[in-house]
Backbone as a printed PyTorch tensor [residue, N CA C, xyz], in Angstrom:
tensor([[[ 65.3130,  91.9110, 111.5320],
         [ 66.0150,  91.7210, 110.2830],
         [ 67.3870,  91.1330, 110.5930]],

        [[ 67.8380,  89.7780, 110.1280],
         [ 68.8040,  88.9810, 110.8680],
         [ 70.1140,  89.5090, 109.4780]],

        [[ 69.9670,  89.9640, 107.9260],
         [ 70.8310,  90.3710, 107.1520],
         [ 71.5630,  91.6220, 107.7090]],

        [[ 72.3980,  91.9290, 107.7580],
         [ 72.7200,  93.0180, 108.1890],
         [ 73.8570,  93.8300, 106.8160]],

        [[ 73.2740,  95.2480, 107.0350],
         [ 73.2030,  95.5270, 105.4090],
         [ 74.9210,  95.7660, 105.2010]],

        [[ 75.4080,  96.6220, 103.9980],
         [ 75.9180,  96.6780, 103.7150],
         [ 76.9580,  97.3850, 102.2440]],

        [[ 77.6150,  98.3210, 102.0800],
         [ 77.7580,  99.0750, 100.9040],
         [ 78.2210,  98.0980,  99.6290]],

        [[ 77.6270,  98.6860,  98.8400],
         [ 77.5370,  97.9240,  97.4630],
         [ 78.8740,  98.3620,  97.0240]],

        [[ 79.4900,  97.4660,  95.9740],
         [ 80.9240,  97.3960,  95.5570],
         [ 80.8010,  98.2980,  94.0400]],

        [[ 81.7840,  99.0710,  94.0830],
         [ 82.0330,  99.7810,  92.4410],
         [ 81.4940,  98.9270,  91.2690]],

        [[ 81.6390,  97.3790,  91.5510],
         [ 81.5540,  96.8690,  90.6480],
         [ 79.7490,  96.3290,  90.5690]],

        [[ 79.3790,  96.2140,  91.9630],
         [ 78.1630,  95.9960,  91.7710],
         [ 77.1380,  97.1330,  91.2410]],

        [[ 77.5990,  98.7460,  91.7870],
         [ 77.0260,  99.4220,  91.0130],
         [ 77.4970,  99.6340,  89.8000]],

        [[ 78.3080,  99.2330,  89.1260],
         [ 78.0160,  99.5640,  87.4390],
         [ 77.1800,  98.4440,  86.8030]],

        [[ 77.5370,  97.3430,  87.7930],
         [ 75.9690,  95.9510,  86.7600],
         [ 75.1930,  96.5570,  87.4080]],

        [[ 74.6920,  97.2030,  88.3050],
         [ 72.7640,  97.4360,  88.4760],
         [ 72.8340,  99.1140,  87.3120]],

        [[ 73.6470,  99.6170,  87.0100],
         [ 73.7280, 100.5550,  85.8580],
         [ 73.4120,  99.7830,  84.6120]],

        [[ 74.0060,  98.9650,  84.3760],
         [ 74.3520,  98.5830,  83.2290],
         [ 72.5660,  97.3830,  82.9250]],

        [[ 72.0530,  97.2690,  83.9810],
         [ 70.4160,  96.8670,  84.3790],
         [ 69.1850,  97.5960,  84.0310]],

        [[ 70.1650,  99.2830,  83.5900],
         [ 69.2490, 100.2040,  83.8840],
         [ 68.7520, 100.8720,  85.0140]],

        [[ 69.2400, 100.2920,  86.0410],
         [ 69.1660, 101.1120,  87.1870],
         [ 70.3250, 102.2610,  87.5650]],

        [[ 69.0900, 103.3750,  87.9840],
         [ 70.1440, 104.2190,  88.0210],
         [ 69.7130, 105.2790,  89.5000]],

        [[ 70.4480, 104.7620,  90.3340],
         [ 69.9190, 105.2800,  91.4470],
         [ 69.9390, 106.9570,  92.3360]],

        [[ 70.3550, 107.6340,  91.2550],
         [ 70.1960, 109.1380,  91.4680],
         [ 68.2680, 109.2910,  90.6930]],

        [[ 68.1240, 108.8220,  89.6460],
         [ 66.8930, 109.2100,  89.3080],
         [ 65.2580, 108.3040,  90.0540]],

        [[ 66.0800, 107.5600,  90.6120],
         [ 65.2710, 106.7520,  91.3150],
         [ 63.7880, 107.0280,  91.9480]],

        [[ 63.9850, 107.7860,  92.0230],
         [ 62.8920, 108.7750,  92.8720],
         [ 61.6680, 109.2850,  92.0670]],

        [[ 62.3140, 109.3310,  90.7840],
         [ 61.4000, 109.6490,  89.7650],
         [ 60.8360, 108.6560,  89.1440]],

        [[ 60.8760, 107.5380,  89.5710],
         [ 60.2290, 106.1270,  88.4870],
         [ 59.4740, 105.9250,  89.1890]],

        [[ 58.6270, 104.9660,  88.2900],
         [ 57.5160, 104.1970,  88.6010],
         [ 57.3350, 103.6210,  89.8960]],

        [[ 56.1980, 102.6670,  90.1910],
         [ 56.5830, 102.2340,  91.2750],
         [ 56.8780, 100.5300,  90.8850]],

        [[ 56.9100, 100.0210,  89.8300],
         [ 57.6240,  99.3540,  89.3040],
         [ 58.7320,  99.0880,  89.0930]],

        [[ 59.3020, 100.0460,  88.7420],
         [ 60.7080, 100.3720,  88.2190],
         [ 61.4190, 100.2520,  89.8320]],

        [[ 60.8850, 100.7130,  90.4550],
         [ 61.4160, 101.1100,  92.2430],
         [ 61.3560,  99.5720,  92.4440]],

        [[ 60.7210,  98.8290,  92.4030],
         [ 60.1990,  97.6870,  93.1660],
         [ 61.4820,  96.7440,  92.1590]],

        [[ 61.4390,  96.5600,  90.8120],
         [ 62.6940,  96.1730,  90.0610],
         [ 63.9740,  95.9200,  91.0460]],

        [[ 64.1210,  97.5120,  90.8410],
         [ 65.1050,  97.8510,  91.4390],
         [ 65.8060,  97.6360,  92.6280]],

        [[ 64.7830,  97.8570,  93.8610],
         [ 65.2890,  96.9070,  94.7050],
         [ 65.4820,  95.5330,  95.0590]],

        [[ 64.8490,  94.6710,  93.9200],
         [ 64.4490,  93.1550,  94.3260],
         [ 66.3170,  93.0840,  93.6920]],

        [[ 66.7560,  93.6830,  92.3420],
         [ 67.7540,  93.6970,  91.3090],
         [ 69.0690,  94.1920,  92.5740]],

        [[ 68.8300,  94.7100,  93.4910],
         [ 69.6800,  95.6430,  94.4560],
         [ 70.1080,  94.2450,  95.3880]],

        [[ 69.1300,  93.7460,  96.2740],
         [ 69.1670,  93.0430,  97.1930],
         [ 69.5400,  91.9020,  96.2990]],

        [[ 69.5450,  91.0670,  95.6140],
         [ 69.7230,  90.2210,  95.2410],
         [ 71.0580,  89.7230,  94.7810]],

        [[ 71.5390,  91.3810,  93.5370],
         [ 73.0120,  91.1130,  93.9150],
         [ 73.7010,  91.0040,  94.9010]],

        [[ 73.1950,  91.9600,  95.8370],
         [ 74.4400,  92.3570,  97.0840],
         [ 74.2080,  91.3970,  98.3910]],

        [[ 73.1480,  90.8260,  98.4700],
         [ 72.9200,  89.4260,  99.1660],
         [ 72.6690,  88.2850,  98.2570]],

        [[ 73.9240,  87.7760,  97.5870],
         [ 73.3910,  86.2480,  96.8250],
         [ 73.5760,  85.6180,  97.3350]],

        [[ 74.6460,  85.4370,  98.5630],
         [ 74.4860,  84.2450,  99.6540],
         [ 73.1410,  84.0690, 100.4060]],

        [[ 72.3960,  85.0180, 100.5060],
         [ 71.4540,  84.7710, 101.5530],
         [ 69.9330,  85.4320, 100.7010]],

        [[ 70.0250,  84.7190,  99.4090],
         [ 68.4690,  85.0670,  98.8430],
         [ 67.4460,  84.3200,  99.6630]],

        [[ 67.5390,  82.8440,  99.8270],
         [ 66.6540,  82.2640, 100.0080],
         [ 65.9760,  83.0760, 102.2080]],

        [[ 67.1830,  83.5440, 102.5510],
         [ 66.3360,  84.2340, 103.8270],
         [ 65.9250,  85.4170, 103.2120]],

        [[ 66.7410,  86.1150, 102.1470],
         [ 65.5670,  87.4120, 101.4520],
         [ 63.9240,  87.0570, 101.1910]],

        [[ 64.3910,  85.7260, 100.5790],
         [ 62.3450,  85.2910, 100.1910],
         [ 61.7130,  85.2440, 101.2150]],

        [[ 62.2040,  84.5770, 102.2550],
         [ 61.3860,  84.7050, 103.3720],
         [ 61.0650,  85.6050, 104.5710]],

        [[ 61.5690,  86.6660, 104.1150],
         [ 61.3330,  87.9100, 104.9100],
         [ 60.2420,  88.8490, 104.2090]],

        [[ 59.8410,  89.7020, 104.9060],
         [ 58.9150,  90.6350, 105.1800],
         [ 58.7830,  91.6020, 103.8940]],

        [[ 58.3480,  92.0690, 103.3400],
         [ 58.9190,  92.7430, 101.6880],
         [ 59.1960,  94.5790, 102.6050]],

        [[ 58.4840,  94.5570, 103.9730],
         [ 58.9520,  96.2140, 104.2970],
         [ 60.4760,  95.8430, 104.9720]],

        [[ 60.8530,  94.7160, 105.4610],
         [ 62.0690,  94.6980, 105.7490],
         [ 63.0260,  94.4110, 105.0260]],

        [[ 62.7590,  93.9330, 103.6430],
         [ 63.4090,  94.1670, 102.4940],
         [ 63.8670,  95.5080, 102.0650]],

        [[ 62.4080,  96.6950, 102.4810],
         [ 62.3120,  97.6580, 101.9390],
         [ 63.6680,  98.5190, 102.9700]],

        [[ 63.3890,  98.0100, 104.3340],
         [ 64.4710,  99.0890, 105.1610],
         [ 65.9580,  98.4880, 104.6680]],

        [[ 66.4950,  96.9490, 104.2510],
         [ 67.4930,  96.6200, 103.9870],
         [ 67.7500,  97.6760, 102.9370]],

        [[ 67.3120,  97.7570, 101.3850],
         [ 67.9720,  98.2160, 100.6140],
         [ 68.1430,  99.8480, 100.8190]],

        [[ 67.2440, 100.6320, 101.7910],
         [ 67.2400, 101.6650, 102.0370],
         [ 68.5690, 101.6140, 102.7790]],

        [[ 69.0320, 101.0900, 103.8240],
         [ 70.3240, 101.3330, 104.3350],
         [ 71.6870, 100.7470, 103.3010]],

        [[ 71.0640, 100.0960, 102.2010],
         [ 72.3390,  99.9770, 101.5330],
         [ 72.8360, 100.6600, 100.5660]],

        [[ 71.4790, 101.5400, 100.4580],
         [ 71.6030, 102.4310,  99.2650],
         [ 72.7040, 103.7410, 100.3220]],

        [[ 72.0970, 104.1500, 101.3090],
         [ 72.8230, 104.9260, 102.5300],
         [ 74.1150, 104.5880, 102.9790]],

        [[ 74.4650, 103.2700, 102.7570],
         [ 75.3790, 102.9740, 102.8390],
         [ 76.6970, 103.1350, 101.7310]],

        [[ 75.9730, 102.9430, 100.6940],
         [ 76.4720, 103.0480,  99.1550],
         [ 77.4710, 104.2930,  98.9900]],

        [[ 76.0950, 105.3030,  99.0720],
         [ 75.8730, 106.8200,  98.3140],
         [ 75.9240, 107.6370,  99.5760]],

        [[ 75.7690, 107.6180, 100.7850],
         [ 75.7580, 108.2270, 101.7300],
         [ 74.6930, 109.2870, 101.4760]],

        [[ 74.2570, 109.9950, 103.3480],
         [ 72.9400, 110.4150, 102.8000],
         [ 73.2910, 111.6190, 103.8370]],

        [[ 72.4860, 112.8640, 103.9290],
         [ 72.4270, 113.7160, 104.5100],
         [ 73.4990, 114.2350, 105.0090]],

        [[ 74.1710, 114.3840, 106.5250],
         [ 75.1780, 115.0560, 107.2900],
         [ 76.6110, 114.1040, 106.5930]],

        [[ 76.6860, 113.0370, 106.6010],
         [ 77.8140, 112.2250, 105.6880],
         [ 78.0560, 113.1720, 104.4150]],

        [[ 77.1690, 113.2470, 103.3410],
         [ 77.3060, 114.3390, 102.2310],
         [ 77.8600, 115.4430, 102.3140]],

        [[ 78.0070, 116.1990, 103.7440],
         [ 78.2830, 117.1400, 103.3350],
         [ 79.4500, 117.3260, 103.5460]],

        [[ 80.2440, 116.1740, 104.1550],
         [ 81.1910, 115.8080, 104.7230],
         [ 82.3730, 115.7680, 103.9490]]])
């Protein structure tokens, strides 16, 4: 994976809010809504580099937005921090 990820800006999470995405309930949607969501995720937060998003792998899509969401919101031992 040559993108290397990165935390989303205050401002980018209130437009993927304001999208309807809402990434505390995330877990509970569809698998539609999930799939939305990350194409809606990666797309803002890499618009320089969509066209290498298209051409990558859709599970290495899947680990990008997973570390940006981790990156975002922080996850586990960070939390408790």
């Amino acid at each position: 994976m040559a993108i290397k990820a990165r935390s989303l800006t205050r401002k980018e999470v209130r437009i993927l809010n304001e999208k309807g995405i809402n990434f505390a309930t995330l877990d509970k949607a569809g698998q539609e809504a999930v799939q939305a969501s990350v194409d809606a995720t990666l797309d803002l937060a890499y618009q320089a580099q969509v066209e290498e998003l298209d051409g990558m792998k859709y599970s290495d899509c899947l680990q990008l937005f997973r570390q940006t969401v981790e990156l975002t919101f922080g996850v586990g031992a960070q939390e408790k921090n």
